[in-house]
N, C-alpha and C positions, 0 to 999 in steps of 0.2 A: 674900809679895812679895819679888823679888829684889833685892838689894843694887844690880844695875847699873838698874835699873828708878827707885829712886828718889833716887839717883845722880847720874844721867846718862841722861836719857829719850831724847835722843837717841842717845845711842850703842845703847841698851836697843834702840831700834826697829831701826839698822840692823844689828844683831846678830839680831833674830830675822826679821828679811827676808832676812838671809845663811843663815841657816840653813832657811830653807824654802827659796829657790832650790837649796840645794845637796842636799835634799831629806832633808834629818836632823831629821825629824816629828818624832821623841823627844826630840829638845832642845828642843823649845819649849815656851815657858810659857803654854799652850792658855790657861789661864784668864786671865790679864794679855791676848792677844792679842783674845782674845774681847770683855772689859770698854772697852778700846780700841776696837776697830769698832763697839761698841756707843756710845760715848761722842759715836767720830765721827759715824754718825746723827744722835741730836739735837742735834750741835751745827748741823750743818744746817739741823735743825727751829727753834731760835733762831735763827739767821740768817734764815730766811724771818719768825718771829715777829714780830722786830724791825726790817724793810724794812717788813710790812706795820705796826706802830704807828706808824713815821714815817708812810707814804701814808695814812694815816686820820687822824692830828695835822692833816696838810696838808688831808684834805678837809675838817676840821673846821672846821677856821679860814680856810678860803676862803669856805665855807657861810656860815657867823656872822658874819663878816666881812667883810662885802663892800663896806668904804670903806676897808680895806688890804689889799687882794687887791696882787700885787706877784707881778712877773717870777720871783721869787725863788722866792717858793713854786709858783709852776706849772712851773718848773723842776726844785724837788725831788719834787713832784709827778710828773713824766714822768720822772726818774731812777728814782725808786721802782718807777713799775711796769717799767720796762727792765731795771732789776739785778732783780724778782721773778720776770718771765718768764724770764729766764736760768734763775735758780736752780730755778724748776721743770721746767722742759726738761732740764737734768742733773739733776735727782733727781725726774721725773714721779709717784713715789707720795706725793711729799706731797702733792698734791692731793687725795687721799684725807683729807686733816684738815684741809683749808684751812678749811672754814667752820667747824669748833671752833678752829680757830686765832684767826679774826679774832675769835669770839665772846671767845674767854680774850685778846687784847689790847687788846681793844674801850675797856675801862675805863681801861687803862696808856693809850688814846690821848688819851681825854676829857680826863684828869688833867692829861696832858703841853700840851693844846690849851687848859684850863683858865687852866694856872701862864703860858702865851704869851701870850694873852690879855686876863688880868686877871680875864675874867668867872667868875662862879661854874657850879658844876660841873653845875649846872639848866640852864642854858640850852642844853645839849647833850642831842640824842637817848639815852634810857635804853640801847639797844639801837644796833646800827649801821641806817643809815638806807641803806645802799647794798648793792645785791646783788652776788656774785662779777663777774657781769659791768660792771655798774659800773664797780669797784673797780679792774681791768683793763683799761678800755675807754680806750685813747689818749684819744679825743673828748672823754669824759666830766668836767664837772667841774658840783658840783653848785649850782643857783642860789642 
């Protein structure tokens, strides 16, 4: 790992964007660049991860809840899926994992809709109860 890499990351990166514009391949620390595009990927894939645990908190507790359903939450509700459709329309192959996505935060939602709640962590579906399209359907919010 380079000196200026752990350093000064930023200068690190536009040091090695100057050096591929200027097309001096040999200088670059292929593997640090590499780990880097790579990192940046799933940090993407956690950004989607974590849009959809909120939008599944919120249907959870609209569900369960429906003598404090509140402007609020149907709000974050339709933010959720606004800012997810975004983020899939610029990176369309995470759809490719969206439903092991929802499956692996499924539980982080329960928890989170659990501890907002009060109620114990039973009273929520083992599994998610909404389908992709659901989950993304403006309209949709569940009885």
């Amino acid at each position: 790992m380079t000196t200026a890499y752990r350093q000064d990351f930023y200068a690190w990166t536009q040091e090695q964007a100057a050096l591929m514009r200027a097309g001096k391949l040999s200088d670059i620390d292929w593997a640090l660049v590499a780990e880097e595009i790579d990192d940046m990927g799933k940090s993407e894939k956690r950004a989607m991860e974590s849009r959809l645990e909120v939008l599944l908190k919120h249907l959870l507790k609209w569900q369960i809840q429906q003598d404090r359903r509140s402007k609020s939450w149907q709000r974050t509700i339709k933010d959720q899926r606004r800012r997810l459709g975004k983020l899939l329309q610029e990176n369309p192959s995470l759809k490719s994992v969206l439903a092991e996505s929802i499956a692996d935060v499924y539980p982080s939602a329960v928890i989170a809709a659990a501890n907002e709640t009060g109620l114990d962590e039973e009273h929520f579906p083992e599994t998610s109860p909404y389908t992709d399209k659901q989950i993304f359907d403006p309209d949709f919010l569940p009885d």
